[in-house]
Backbone as CSV, one residue per row, in Angstrom:
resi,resn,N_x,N_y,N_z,CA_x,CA_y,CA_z,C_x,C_y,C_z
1,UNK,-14.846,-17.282,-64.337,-15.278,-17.185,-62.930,-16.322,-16.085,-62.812
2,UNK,-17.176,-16.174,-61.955,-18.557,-14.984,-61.854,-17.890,-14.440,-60.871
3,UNK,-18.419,-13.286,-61.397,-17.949,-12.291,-60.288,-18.670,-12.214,-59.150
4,UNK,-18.262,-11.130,-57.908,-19.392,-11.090,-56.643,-20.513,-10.254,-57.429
5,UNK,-21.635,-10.618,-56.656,-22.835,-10.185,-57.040,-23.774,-10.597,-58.499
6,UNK,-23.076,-11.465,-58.813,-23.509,-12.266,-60.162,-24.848,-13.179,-59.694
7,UNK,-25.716,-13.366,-60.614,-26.802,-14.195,-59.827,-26.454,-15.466,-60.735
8,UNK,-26.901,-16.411,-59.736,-26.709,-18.125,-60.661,-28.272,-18.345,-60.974
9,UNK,-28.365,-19.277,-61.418,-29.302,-19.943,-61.597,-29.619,-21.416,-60.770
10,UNK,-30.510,-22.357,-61.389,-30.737,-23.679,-60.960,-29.415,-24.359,-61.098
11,UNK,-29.134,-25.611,-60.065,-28.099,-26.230,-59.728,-26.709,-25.763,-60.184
12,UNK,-26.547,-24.268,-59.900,-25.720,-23.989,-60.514,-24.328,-23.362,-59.013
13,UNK,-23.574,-23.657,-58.506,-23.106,-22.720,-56.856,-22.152,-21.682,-57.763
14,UNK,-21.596,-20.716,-57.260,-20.533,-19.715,-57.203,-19.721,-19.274,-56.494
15,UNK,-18.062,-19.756,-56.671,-17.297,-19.491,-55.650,-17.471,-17.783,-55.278
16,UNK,-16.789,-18.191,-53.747,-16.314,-16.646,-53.151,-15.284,-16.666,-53.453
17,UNK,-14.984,-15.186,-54.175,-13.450,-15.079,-53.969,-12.691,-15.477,-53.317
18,UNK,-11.557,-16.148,-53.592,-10.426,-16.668,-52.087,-11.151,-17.504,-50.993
19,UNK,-12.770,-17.695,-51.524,-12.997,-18.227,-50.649,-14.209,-18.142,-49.458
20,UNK,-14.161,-16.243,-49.395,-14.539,-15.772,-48.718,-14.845,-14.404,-49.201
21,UNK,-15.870,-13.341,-48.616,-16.309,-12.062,-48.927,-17.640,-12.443,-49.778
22,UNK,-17.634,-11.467,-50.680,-19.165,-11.093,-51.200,-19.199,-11.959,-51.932
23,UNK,-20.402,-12.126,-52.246,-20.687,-13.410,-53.297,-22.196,-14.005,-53.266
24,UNK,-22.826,-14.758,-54.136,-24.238,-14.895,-54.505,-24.081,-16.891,-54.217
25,UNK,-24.612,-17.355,-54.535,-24.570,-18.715,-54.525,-26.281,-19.251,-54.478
26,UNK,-26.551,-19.799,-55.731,-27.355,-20.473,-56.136,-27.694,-21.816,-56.183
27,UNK,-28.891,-22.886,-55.642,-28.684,-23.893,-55.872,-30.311,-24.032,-55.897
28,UNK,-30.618,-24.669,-56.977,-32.368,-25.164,-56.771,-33.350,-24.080,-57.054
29,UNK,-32.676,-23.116,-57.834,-33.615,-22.070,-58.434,-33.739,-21.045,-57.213
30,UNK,-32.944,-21.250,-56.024,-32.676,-20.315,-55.267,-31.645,-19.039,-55.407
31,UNK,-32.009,-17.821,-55.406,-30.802,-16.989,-56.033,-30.473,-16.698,-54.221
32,UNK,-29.203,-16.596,-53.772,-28.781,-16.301,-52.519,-27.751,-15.030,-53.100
33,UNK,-27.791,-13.841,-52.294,-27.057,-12.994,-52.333,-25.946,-12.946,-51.114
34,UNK,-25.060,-12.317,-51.313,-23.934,-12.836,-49.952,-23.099,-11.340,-50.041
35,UNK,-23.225,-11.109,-48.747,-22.613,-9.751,-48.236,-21.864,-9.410,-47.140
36,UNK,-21.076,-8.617,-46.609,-20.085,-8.707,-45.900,-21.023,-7.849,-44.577
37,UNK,-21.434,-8.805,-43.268,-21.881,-8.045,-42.384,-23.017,-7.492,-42.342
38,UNK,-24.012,-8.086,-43.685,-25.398,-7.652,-43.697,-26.156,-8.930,-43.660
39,UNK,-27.639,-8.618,-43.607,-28.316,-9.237,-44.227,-28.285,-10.283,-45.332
40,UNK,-28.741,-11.189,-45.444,-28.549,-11.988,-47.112,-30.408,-12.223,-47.694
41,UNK,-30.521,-11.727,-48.729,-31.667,-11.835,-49.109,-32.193,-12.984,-49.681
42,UNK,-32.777,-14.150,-49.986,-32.936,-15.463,-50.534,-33.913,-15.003,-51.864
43,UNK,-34.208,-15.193,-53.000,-35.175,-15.091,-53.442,-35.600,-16.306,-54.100
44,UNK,-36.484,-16.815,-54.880,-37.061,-18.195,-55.479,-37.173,-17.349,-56.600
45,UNK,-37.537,-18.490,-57.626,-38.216,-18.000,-59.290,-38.719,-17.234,-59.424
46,UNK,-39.802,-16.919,-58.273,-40.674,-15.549,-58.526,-40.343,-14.815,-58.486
47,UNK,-39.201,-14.557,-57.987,-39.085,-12.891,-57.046,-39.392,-12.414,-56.004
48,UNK,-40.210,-13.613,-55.111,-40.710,-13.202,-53.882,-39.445,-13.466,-52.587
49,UNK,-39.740,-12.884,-52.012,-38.372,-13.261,-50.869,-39.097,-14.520,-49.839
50,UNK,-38.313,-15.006,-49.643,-38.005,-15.858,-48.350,-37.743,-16.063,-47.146
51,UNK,-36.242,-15.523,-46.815,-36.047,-15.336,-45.730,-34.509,-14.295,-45.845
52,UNK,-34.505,-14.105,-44.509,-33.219,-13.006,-44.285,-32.188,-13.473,-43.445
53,UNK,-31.103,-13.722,-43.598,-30.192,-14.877,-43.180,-28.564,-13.865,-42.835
54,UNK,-28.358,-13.793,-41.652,-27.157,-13.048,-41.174,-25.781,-13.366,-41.743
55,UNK,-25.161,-13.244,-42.268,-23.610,-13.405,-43.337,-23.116,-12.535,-43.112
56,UNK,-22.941,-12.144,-41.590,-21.700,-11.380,-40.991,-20.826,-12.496,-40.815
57,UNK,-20.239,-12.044,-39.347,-19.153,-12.354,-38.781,-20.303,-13.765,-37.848
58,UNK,-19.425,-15.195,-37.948,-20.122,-16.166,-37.452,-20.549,-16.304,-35.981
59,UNK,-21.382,-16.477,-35.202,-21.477,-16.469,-33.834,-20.531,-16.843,-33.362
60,UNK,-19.971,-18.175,-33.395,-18.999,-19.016,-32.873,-18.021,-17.690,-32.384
61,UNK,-17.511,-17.256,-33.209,-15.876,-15.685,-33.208,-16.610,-15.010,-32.553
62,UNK,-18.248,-14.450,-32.602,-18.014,-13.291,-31.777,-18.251,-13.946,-29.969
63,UNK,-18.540,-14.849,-29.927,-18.550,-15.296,-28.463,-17.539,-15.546,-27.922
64,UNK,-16.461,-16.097,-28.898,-15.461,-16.476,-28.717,-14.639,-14.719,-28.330
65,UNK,-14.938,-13.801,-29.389,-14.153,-12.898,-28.321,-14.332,-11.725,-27.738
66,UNK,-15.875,-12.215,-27.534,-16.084,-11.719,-26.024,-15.788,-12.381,-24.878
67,UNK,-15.521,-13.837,-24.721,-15.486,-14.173,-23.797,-13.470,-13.841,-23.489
68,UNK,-12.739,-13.714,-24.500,-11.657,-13.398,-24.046,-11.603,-11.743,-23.308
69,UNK,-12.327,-10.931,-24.236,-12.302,-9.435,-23.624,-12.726,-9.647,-21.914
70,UNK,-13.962,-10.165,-22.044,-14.110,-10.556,-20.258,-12.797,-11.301,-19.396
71,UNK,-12.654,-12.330,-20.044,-11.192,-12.508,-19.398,-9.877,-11.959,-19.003
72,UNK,-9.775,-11.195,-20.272,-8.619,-10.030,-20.247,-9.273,-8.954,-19.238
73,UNK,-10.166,-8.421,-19.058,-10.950,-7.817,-17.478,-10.791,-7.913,-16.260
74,UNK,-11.022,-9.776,-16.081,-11.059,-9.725,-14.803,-9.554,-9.930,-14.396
75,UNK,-8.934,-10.409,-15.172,-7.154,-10.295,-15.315,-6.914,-9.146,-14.523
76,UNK,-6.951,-8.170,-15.335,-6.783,-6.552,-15.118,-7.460,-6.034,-13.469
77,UNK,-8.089,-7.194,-13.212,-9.020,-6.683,-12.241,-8.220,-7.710,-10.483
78,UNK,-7.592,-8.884,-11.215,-6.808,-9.506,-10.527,-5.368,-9.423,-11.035
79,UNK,-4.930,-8.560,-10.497,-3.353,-8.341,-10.813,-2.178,-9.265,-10.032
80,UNK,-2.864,-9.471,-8.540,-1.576,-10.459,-8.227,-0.970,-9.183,-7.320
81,UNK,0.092,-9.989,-6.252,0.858,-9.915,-5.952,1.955,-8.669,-6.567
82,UNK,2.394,-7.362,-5.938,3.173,-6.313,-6.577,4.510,-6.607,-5.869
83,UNK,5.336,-6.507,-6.328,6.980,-6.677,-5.926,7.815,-5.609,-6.174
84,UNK,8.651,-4.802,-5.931,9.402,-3.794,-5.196,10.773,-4.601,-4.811
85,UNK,12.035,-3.281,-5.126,13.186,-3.503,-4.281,13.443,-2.329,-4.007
86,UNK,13.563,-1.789,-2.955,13.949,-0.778,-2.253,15.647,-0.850,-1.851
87,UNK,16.547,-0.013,-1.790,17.765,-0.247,-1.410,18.377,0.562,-0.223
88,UNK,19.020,-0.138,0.843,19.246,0.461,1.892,19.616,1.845,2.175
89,UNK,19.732,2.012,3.421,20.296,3.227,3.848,21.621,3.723,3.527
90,UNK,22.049,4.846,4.256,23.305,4.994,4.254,23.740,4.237,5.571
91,UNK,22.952,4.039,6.353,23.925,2.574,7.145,23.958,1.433,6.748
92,UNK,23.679,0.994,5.902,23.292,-0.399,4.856,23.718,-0.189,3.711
93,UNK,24.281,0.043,2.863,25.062,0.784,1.559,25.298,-1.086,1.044
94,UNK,24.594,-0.964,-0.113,24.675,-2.434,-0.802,23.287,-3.472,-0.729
95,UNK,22.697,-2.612,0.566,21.574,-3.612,0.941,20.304,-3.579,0.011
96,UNK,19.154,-4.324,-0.371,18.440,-3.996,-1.199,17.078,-5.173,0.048
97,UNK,15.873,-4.507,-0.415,14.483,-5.270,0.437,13.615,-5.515,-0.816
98,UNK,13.463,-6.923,-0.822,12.611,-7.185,-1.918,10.886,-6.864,-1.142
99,UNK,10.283,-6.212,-1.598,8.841,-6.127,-1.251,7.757,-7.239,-1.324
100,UNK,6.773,-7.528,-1.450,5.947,-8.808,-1.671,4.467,-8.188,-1.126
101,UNK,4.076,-7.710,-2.137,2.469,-7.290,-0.955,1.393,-7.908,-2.227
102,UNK,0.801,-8.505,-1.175,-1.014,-9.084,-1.676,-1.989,-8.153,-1.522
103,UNK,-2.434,-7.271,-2.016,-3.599,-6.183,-1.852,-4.661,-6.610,-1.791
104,UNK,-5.455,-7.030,-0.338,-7.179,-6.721,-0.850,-7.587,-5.869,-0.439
105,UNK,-8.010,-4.906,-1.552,-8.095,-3.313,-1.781,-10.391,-3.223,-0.821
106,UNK,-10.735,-4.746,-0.964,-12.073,-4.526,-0.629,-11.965,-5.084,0.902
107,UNK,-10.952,-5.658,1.771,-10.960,-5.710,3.118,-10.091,-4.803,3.627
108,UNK,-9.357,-4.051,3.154,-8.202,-3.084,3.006,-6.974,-4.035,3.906
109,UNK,-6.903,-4.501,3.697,-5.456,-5.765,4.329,-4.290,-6.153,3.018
110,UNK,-3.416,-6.126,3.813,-2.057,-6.490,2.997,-1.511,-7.557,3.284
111,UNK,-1.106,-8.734,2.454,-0.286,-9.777,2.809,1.068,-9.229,2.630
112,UNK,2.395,-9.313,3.716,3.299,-8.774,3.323,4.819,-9.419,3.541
113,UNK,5.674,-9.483,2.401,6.511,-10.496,2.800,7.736,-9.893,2.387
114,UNK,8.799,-10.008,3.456,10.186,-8.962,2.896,11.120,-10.349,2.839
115,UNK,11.796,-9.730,2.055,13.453,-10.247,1.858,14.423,-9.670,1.529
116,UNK,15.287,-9.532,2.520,16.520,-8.148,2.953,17.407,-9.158,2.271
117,UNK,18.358,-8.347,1.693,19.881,-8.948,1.081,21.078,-8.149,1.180
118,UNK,22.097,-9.073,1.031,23.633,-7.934,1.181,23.003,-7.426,2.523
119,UNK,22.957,-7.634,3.900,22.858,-7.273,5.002,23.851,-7.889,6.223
120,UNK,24.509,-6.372,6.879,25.252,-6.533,7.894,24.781,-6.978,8.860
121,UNK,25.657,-7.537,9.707,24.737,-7.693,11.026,24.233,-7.004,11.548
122,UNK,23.289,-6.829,13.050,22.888,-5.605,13.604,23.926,-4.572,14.644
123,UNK,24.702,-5.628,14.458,25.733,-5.251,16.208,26.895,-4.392,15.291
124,UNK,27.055,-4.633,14.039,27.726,-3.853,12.989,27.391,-2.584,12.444
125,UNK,26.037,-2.332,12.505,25.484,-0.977,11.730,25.215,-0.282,13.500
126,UNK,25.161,-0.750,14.279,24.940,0.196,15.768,25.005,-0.902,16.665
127,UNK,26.559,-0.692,17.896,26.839,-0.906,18.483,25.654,-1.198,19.459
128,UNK,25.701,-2.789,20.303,24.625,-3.074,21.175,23.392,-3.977,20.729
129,UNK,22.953,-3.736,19.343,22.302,-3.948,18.241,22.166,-5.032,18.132
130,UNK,20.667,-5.979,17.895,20.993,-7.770,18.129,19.851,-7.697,16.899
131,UNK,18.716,-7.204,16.639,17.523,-7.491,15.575,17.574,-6.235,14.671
132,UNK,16.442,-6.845,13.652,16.026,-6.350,12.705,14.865,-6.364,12.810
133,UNK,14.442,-4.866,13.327,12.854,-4.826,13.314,12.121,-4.284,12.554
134,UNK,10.779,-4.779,11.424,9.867,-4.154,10.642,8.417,-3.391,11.145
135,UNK,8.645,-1.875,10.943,7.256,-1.477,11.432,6.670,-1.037,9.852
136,UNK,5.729,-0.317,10.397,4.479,0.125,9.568,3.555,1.002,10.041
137,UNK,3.120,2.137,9.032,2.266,2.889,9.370,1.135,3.586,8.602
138,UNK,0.348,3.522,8.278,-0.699,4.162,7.140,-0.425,5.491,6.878
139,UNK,0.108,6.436,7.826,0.669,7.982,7.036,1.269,8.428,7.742
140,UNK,2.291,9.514,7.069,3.616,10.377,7.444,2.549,10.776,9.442
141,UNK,1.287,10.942,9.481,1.048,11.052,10.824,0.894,10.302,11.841
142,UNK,0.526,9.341,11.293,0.435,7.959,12.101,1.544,7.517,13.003
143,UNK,1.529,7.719,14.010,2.669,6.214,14.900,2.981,5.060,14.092
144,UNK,4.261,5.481,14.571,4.661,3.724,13.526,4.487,2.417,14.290
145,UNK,3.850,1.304,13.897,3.552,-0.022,14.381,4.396,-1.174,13.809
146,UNK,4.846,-2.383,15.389,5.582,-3.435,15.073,4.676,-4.321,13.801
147,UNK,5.832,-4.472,12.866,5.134,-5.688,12.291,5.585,-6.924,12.474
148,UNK,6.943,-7.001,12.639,7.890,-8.368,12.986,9.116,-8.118,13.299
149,UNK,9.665,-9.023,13.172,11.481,-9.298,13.329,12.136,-10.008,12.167
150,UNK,12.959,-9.602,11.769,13.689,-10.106,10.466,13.839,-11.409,10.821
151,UNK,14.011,-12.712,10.061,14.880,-13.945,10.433,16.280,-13.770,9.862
152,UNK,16.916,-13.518,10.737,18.904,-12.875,10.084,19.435,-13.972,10.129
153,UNK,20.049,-14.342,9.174,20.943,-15.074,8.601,22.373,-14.679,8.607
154,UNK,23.575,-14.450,9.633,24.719,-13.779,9.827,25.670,-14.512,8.366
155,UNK,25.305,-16.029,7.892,26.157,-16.614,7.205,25.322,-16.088,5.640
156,UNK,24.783,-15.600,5.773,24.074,-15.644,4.431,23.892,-14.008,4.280
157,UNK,23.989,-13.623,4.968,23.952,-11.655,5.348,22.635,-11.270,4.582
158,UNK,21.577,-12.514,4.999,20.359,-12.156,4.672,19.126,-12.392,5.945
159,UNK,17.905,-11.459,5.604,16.633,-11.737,6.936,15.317,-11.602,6.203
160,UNK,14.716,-12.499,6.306,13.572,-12.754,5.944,12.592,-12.350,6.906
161,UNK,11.210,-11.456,6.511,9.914,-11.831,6.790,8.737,-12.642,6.117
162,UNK,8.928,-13.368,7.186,7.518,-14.576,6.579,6.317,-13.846,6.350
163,UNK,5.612,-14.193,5.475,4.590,-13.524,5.255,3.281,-13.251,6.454
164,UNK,2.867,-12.075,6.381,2.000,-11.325,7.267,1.397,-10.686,7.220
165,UNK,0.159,-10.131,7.751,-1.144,-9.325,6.962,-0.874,-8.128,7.892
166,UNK,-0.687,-6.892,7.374,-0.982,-5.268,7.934,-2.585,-5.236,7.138
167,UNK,-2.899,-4.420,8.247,-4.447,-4.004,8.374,-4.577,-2.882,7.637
168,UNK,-3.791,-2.765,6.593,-3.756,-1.500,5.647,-3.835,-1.652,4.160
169,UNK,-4.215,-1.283,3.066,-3.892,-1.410,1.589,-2.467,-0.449,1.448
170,UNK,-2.224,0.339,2.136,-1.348,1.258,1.607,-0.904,2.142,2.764
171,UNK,0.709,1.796,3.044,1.000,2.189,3.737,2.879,2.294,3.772
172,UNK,3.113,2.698,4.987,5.008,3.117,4.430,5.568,1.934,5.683
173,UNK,6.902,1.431,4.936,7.561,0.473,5.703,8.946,0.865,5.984
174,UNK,9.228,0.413,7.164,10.754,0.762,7.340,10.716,-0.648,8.812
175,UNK,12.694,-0.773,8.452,13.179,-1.634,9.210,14.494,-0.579,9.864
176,UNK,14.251,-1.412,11.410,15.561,-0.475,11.666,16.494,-1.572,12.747
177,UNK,17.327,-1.388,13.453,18.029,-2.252,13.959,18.119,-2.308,15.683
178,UNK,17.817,-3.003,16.253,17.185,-2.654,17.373,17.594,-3.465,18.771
179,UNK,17.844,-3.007,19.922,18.401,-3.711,20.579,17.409,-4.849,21.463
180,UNK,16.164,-4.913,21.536,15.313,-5.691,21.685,14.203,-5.954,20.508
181,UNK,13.309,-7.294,20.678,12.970,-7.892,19.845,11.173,-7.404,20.051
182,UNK,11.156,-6.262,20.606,9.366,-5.568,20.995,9.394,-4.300,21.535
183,UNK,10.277,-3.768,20.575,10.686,-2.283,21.169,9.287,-1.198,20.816
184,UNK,8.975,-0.092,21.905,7.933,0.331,21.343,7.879,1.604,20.190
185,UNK,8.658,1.678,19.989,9.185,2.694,18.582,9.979,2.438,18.037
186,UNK,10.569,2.657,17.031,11.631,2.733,16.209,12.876,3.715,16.562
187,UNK,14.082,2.918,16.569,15.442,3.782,16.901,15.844,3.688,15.636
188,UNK,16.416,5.222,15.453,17.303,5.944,14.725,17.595,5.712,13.625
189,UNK,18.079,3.973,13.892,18.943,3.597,13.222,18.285,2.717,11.973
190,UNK,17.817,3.229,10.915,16.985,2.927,9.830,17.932,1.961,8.859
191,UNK,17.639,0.747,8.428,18.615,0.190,7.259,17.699,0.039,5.861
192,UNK,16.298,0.450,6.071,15.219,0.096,4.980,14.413,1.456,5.255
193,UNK,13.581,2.087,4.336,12.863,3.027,4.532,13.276,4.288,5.078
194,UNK,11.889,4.806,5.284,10.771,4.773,5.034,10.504,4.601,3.607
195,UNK,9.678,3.381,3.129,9.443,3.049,1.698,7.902,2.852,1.855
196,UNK,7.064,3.606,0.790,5.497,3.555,0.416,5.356,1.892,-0.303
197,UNK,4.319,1.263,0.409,3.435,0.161,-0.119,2.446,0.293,-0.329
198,UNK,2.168,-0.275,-1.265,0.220,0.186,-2.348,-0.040,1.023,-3.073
């Protein structure tokens, strides 16, 4: 077997090792040199050169992974949907709020979707008590704002919020229990939060 870097002659080829790597390969009085990631030099009978011929790494692979690195990017760049469980108060002991927020960080809006579990009724954690109300607020200074009303489930000791957009990327949530369904603050009586979103 010739080794790498051996020159052939007329109609003569030369394996690559294994196949592949350094190696010369001759055919037609052409001497071809073969190198890992360089140049390949051609020469003829004379000694004069020919041409200069790339025997790196094949185009096909490197497009191929660049186009995954770009992919793996914009991945990174679209994350999706973040999910959270927060777990109740000490008036809620067992309860847990699954989170659900859609971030678009370039309109600053949140899609936001709760699901309360292991939850008492309201008339159980404070006497009088009929809802479950979700506010929201962009910071510890801010007034807190309605976002909805739980959908309570007494047989299922669960309340859902359907999904809903706050005008915020990042902001703190809390549910509390409430004796009307458009109260203009929050009473006392906290079963979720204050918990940070974004």
């Amino acid at each position: 077997m010739l080794k790498p870097h051996e020159r052939t002659r007329r109609g003569t080829t030369m394996k690559r090792p294994g196949g592949r790597g350094a190696g010369q390969l001759g055919v037609d009085g052409v001497d071809v040199e073969v190198g890992h990631g360089a140049a390949v030099e051609q020469k003829g009978e004379r000694g004069d050169d020919m041409k200069h011929v790339d025997a790196g790494r094949p185009a096909g692979r490197r497009t191929g992974l660049l186009l995954c690195l770009l992919a793996s990017m914009a991945l990174a760049g679209c994350g999706g949907p973040s999910e959270r469980v927060v777990q109740g108060t000490q008036l809620a002991p067992g309860t847990d709020a699954h989170i659900t927020a859609d971030i678009n960080s370039d309109a600053a809006t949140t899609r936001l979707a709760v699901d309360v579990v292991h939850l008492a009724p309201p008339e159980r954690i404070q006497a009088g008590s009929k809802h479950f109300v979700v506010w929201q607020r962009p910071s510890a200074e801010s007034p807190w704002r309605r976002v909805g009303v739980l959908d309570y489930d007494a047989g299922n000791r669960g309340g859902k919020l359907v999904e809903t957009t706050v005008p915020y990327a990042s902001f703190e949530l809390l549910i509390t229990v409430e004796q009307q369904m458009n109260p203009q603050s929050p009473s006392s009586a906290a079963v979720i939060g204050p918990a940070s979103v974004g």
